[in-house]
N, C-alpha and C positions, 0 to 999 in steps of 0.2 A: 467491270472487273477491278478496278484501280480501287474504285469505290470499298466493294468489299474488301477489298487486300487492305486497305487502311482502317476500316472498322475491325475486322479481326485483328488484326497485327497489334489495334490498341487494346480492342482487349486481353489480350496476350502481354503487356505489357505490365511490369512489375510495378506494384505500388508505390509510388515516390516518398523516401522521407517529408516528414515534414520541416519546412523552413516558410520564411518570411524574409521578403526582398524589398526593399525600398531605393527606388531609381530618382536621382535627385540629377535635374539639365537646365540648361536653360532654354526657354519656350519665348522668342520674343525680347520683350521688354523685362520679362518674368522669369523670375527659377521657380520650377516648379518639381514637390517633390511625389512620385506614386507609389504605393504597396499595394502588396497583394500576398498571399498565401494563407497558412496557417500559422500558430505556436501550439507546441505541446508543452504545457508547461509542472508535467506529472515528477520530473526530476528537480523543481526548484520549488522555492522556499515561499511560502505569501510573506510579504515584505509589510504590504501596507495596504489601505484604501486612501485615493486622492482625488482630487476634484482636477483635472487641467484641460487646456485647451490646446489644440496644434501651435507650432513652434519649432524652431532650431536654435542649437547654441554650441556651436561648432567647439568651442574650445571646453569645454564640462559633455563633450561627447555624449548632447542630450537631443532628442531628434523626437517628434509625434505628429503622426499626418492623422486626418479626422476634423472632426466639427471645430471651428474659430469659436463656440461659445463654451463656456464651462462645462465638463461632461464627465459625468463617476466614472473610475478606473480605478483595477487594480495591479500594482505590484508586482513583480515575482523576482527577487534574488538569486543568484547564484550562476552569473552568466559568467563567461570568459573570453577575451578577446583581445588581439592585439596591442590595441595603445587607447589611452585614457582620452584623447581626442582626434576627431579628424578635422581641424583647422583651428585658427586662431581668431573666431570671432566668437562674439558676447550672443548674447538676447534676444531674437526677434521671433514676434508674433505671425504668424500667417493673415494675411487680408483675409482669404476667402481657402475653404477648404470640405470638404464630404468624406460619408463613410463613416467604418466602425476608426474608435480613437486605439489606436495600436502606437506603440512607440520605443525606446529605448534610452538608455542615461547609461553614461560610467561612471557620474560624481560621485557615488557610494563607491568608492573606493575594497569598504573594507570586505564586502563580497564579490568587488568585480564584476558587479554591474546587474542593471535592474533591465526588466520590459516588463513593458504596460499594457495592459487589454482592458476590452470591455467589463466593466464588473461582474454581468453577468455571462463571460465568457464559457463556452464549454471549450476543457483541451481539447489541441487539435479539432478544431470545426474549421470551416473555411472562413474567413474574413471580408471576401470579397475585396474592392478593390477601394482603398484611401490615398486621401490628396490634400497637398498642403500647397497653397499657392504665393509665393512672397512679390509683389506686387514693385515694379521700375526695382528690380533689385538685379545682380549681378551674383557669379560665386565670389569672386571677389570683394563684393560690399558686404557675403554675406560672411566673410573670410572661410570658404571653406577649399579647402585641399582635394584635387583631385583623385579619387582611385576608388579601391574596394579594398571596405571593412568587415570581416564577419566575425563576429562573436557565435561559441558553439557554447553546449550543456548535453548531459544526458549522455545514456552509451545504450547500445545496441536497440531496442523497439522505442526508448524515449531520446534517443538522439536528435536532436535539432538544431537548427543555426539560424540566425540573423544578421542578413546580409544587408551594408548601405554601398549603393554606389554610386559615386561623383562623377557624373558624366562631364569630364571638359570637352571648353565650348570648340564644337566641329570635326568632335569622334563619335561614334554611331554608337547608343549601348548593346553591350554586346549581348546576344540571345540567352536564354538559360538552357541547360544540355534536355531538357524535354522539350524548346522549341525546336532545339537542331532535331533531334531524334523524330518529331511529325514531320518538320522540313523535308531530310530525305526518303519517309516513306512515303508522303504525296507524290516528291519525284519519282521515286522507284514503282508508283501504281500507275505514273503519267507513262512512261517509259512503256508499263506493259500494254496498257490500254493505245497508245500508236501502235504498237507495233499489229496490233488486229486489222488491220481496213489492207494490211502489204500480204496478210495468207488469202485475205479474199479477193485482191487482185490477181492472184496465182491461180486460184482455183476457177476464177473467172474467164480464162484466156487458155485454160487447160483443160478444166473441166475435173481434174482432180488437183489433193498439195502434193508437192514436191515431198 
């Protein structure tokens, strides 16, 4: 019963915007950064085609999880977001990193920020999941600032966002509101599914339910 109540209840469940989330903690000796979602990027601008590899650069609020080796990407202008960086450090390379190359920059200033996809991206497709991994590093070596950053675009069916968050060290990142949302319907199927085996002890000792 629980079972089904969770497959239906998801299918029932309304389409989620598309966004792109990148969770950046420390793992170890390691910061490491993960994405996942989509980009729709039908309401912004092609900017460019580039060649780059994953990387952080906390203060040019430029951030790409994805392959460590040279990998074509493209551009998209026309982003908006809070503040032109999330910390005050420079340049660094990823050691080791997987996945499509997705990313974001404010340094273009004068449209308020780019993100970067696969060149041969279709909007809105799924990305799957990228990783940038900075190897004996810290947030702090890598100067980055705690919290969450989201840069939005688009209105109504091309609305999207781009979200980074800085996991400081020895807070839990917090869920996104579609993990909360399966969280309590699992519970709420666990919930219904005990509560069967207590009518069939009633009707057990009775011979009818109550």
């Amino acid at each position: 019963l629980g079972a089904a109540m969770l497959i239906g209840c998801g299918l029932c469940l309304p389409r989620a915007e598309a966004a792109y989330v990148i969770t950046i903690e420390q793992v170890g000796s390691d910061v490491v950064a993960t994405g996942s979602g989509s980009i729709d990027f039908d309401a912004l601008v092609l900017f460019g085609d580039e060649i780059d590899s994953s990387l952080i650069a906390a203060s040019d609020g430029a951030l790409i999880v994805g392959p460590t080796t040279p990998t074509d990407d493209a551009y998209y202008s026309g982003v908006v977001g809070p503040a032109i960086a999330f910390g005050t450090g420079g340049e660094f390379f990823a050691d080791s990193g997987g996945g499509a190359i997705v990313g974001l920059g404010t340094f273009d200033e004068t449209s308020g920020g780019v993100v970067a996809v696969p060149q041969d991206y279709v909007s809105g497709a799924a990305l799957g999941t990228s990783t940038a991994t900075f190897a004996n590093a810290t947030l702090m070596s890598l100067g980055l600032t705690p919290g969450s950053y989201q840069w939005t675009w688009g209105s109504g069916p091309t609305t999207d966002t781009f979200t980074i968050d800085i996991v400081a060290v020895g807070a839990a990142a917090v869920p996104e509101p579609a993990t909360w949302t399966m969280m309590l319907l699992g519970l709420a199927g666990l919930a219904l599914a005990g509560a069967r085996p207590r009518f069939r002890v009633a009707a057990d000792r009775s011979g009818k339910f109550d």
